[in-house]
N, C-alpha and C positions, 0 to 999 in steps of 0.2 A: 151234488155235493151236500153232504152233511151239514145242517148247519149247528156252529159251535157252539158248545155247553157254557153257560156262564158261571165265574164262581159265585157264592153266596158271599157278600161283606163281612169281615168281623163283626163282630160285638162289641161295644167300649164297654169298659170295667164300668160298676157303679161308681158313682163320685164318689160317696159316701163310705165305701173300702177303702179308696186312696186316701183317703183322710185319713181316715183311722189309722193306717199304717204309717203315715208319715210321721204321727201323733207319737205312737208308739216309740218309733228309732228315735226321734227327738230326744223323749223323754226318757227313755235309756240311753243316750248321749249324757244331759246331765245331770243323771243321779251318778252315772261311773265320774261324771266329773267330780262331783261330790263326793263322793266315796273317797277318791285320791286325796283330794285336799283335807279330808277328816281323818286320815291316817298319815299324813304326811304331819300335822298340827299334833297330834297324839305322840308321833315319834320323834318329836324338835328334842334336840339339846335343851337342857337346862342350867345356864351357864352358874357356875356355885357366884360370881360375885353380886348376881342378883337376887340371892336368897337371903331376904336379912331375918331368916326364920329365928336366929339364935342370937341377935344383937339387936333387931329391929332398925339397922344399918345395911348399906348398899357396902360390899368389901369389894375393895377395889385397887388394883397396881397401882404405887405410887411411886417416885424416884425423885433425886434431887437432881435439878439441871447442872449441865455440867461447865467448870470456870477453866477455858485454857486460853495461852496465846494460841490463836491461830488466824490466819491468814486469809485472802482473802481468794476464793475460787474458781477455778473457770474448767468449764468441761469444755471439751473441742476436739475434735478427731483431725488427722493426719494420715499420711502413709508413710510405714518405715523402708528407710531406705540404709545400704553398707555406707560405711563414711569411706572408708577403702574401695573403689570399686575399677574395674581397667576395662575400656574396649580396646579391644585388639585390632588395628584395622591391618592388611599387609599395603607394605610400602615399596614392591617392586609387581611389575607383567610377570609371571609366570607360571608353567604347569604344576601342579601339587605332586610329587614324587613321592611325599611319605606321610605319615601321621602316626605322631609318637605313642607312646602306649596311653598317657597321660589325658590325651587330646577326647573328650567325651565328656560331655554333661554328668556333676557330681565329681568328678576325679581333684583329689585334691594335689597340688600343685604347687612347688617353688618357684622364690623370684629367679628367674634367667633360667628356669626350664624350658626346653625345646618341645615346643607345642605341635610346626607343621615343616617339612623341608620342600623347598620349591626346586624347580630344576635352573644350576647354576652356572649351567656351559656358557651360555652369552656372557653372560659376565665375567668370566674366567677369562677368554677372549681379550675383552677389553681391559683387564690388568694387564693382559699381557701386552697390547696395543702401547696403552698407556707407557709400560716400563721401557719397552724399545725407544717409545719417541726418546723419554728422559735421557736414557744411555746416548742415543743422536745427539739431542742438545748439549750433552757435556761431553761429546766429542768436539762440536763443533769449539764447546768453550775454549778448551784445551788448545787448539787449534790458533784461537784468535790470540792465546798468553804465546804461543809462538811465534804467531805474527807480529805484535806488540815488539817484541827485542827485535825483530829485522828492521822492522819500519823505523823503528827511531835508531838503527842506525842505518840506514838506508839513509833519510831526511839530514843525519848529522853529517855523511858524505857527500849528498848532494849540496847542504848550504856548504859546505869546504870547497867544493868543484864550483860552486858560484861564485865565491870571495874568489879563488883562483882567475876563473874568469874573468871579471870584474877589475883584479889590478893588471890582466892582461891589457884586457882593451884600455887602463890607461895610460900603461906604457907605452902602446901603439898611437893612442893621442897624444898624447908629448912628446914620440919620434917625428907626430907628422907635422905636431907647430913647427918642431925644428929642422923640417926639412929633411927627416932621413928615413921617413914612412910615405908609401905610396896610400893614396884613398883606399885604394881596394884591400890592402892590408888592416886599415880601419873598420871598415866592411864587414873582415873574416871574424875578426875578434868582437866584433857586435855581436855577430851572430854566433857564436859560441857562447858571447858574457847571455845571449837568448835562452841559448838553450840550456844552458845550465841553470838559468833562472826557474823556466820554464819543469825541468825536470825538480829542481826543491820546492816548487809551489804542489807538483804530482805527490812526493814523500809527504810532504807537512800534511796533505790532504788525503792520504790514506792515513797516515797514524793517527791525524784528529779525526775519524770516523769511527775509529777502533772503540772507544767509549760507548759510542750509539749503537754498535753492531754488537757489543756486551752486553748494552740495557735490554736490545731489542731481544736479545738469549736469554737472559734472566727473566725476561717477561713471558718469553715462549715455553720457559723449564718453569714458573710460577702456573702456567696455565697446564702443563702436563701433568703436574705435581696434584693439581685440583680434580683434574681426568682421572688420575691413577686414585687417589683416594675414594673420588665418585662411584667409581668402579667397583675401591673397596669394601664400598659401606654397602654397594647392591651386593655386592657377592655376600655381605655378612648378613644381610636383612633374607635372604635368601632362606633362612632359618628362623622361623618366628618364633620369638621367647615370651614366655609369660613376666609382664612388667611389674608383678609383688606374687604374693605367695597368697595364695586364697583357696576355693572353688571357682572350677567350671562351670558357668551358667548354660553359655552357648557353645557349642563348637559342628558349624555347620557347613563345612567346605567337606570335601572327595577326594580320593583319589581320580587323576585325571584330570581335573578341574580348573581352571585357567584361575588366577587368584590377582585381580585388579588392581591397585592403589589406592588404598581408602575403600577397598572392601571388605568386612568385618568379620574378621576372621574367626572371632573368640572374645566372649564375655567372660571375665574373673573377679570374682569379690571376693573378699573378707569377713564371714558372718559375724568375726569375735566382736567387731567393735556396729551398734546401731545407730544410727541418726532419724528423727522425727521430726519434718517442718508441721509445726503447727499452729493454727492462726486462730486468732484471740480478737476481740473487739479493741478497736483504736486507743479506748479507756485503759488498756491493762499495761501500754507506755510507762504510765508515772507509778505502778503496783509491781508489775513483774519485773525482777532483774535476773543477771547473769549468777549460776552457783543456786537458785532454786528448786523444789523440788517440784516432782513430775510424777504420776504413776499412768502407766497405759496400758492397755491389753488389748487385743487381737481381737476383732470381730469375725469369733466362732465359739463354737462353743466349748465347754471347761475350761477357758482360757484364763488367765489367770493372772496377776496386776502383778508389771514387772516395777521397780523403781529407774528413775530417771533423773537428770540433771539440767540444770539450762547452761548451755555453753555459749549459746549465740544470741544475737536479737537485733533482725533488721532493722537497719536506722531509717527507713521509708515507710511510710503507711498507703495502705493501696486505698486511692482515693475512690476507685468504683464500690468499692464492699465496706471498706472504713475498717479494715482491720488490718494488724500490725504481723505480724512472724517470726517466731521464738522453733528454737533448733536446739531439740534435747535430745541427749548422748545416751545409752544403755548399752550395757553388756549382752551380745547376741547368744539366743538359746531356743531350745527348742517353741520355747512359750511366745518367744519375738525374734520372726525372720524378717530379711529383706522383700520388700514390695508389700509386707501384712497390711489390711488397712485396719486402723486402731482408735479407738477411743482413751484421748488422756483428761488427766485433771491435774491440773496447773495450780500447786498451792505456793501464793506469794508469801514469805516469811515476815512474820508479823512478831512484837511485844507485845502488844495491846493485847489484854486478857477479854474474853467473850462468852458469851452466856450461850452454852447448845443443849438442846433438845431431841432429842428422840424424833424423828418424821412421825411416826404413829402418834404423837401426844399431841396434835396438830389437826385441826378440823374446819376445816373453812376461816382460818384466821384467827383460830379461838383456842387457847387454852384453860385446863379446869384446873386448879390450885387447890388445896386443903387446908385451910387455915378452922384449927381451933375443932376439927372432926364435923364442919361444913362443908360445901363444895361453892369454890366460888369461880365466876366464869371471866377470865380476863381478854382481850381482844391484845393480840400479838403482832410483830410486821417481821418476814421474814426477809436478812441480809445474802446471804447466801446458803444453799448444799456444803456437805461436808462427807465424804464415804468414808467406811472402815470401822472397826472396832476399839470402840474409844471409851468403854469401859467394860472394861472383860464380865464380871455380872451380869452385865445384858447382851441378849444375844444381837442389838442393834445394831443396823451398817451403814445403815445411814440416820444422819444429822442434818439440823437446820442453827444456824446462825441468827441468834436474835438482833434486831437494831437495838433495841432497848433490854440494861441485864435486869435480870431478877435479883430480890433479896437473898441473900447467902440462907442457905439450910430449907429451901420452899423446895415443898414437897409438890408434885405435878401427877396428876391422873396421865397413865402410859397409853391407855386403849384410847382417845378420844372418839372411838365412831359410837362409843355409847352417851347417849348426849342423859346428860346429866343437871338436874333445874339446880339453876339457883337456891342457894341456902338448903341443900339436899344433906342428911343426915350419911357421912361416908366413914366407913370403918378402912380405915387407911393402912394395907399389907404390902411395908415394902419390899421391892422387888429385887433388889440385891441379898437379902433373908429368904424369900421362897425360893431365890434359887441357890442358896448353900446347898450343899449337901447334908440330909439329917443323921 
């Protein structure tokens, strides 16, 4: 056998090329790093308010803060729900025979429209079960008004055959004191004055049962009467109607389908009219009432802030979370359905006039003021948010509520993230004039 060929080992590079080379990419790493960052610095904006080439002033947006009553605010989301809304459950056993054209998710629908028809043979049946017995009992009634006039005179012939009786047998005792009646003739007339008694205790005792054998009818025609209606309201339920006029949410039964009691036939709401529970911190008890204003919108997008009203406000505070529940009313629209979930803001109505600001004029707590074409830097406390456009000049949507007001006509730098030193020389362009039109 051959014996096998070895290979030769690599070679390791020189150290000294590895180097160089790594040297190399390095340093072309960052000179391109450099590169970037010196043409990035070369193409910056040059914002025009920091050029005070032509004043020897910083020009700068300035606006006067703004003095309204306004109220105090709460954001807080919710879900809207129809204030109109129906489940439908069916309230008789039976197979589903039909389903109306109506009956479909989306279909819109009137109160006491016929949504599903069930099969009504049983129940047909039993009307008619029911109306036989009735007709029985008020035969029998009739029956017992005929026996009434026999019996009582029946009872008024037998108590006559008993007074009969009765002064017989005492003529036959005062024949026998006197000697011209035998015992046994005493005897006979006993026992006739018997029997005749005997038989007006039997009349008096059917005619006084006649009353109870009436009541016990009227009780038995009361309780067929309750059968026969029972009956009617399955036979009518047999048909299920829609209980207000809305949309179709649900409609999830079959043809063939056995349809339960208090199985849910059919969901129908109302979109016209909205409701929003929405919960607010325990504090806004003694702030929000009933008749205030609301704005919400939809958590999606373009959506867009409906107005709203408070109609409600639970008188309980939920002692786990410590907030209270306020229930506001809106007109339903494409922008606000049922079940959206929504972000509102809760403004409690206020006189009290308040000092707002622009969110942007606001920087870590700090406002910059222009008193005298200085810039002076004041420390602020913010009360609440305020959304929306609340001076048409500026394109701002949102606002800050000061605790403390400003002096009336104090002018405010708009941009605060340009931090601006104390006693800075500021050429002041206000910003309701830059944005006229020229």
């Amino acid at each position: 056998m051959p014996p096998l060929s070895v290979l030769p080992e690599p070679k390791a590079p020189l150290p000294w090329i590895t180097i160089i080379a790594r040297a190399i990419v390095s340093i072309a790493c960052v000179a391109a790093g450099v590169g970037i960052y010196v043409w990035l610095y070369e193409t910056r904006p040059t914002p025009p308010a920091s050029d005070p080439s032509a004043t020897g002033r910083i020009r700068l947006l300035v606006a006067e803060p703004l003095q309204q009553a306004v109220g105090r605010r709460f954001r807080a989301f919710g879900q809207a729900r129809a204030v109109d809304a129906a489940d439908v459950p069916a309230r008789v056993s039976a197979v589903v025979t039909a389903l109306h054209a109506n009956y479909r998710e989306g279909a819109v629908v009137t109160a006491g429209e016929a949504l599903v028809s069930l099969d009504d043979s049983d129940f047909k049946r039993q009307v008619t079960i029911a109306n036989e017995s009735l007709r029985g009992i008020e035969a029998q009634l009739a029956l017992l008004a005929l026996d009434a006039s026999t019996l009582e005179r029946t009872a008024a012939l037998a108590a006559e055959e008993s007074a009969l009786a009765a002064a017989d047998l005492e003529r036959v005792r005062t024949a026998f004191s006197n000697g011209a009646a035998q015992p046994r003739e005493v005897d006979r007339a006993r026992s006739a004055a018997i029997a005749a008694e005997k038989q007006l205790i039997a009349a008096r005792d059917a005619y006084e049962k006649l009353p109870l054998r009436r009541t016990a009818l009227l009780a038995d025609q009361a309780r067929q009467t309750a059968a026969s209606e029972l009956a009617q309201l399955s036979l009518e339920r047999c048909i299920i109607r829609s209980p207000i006029a809305g949309v179709v949410q649900r409609a999830d039964l079959e043809l063939g389908e056995i349809a339960a009691p208090g199985v849910l036939v059919a969901r129908v709401i109302d979109p016209s009219a909205i409701e929003i529970p929405i919960l607010l911190p325990a504090l806004a008890r003694a702030i929000v009432h009933v008749g205030d204003s609301v704005r919400v919108h939809a958590d999606r997008a373009n959506a867009v802030w409906v107005d709203a009203l408070v109609t409600r406000i639970a008188p309980e505070d939920d002692a786990a979370t410590r907030t209270m529940t306020i229930y506001a009313e809106a007109a339903g629209s494409e922008q606000l359905v049922s079940g959206a979930f929504v972000e509102a803001e809760v403004a409690a109505a206020s006189k009290e006039m308040r000092t707002l600001v622009p969110r942007r004029a606001i920087n870590s707590g700090r406002i910059t003021m222009i008193e005298d074409g200085i810039a002076r830097n004041r420390e602020v406390e913010v009360e609440f948010a305020v959304s929306g456009v609340l001076a048409p000049p500026l394109p701002d949507s949102e606002w800050v509520v000061l605790k403390s007001a400003l002096a009336p006509r104090t002018m405010i730098v708009l941009d605060a993230s340009r931090r601006v030193s104390e006693g800075t020389p500021i050429e002041a362009v206000d910003a309701k004039l830059a944005s006229a039109p020229q």
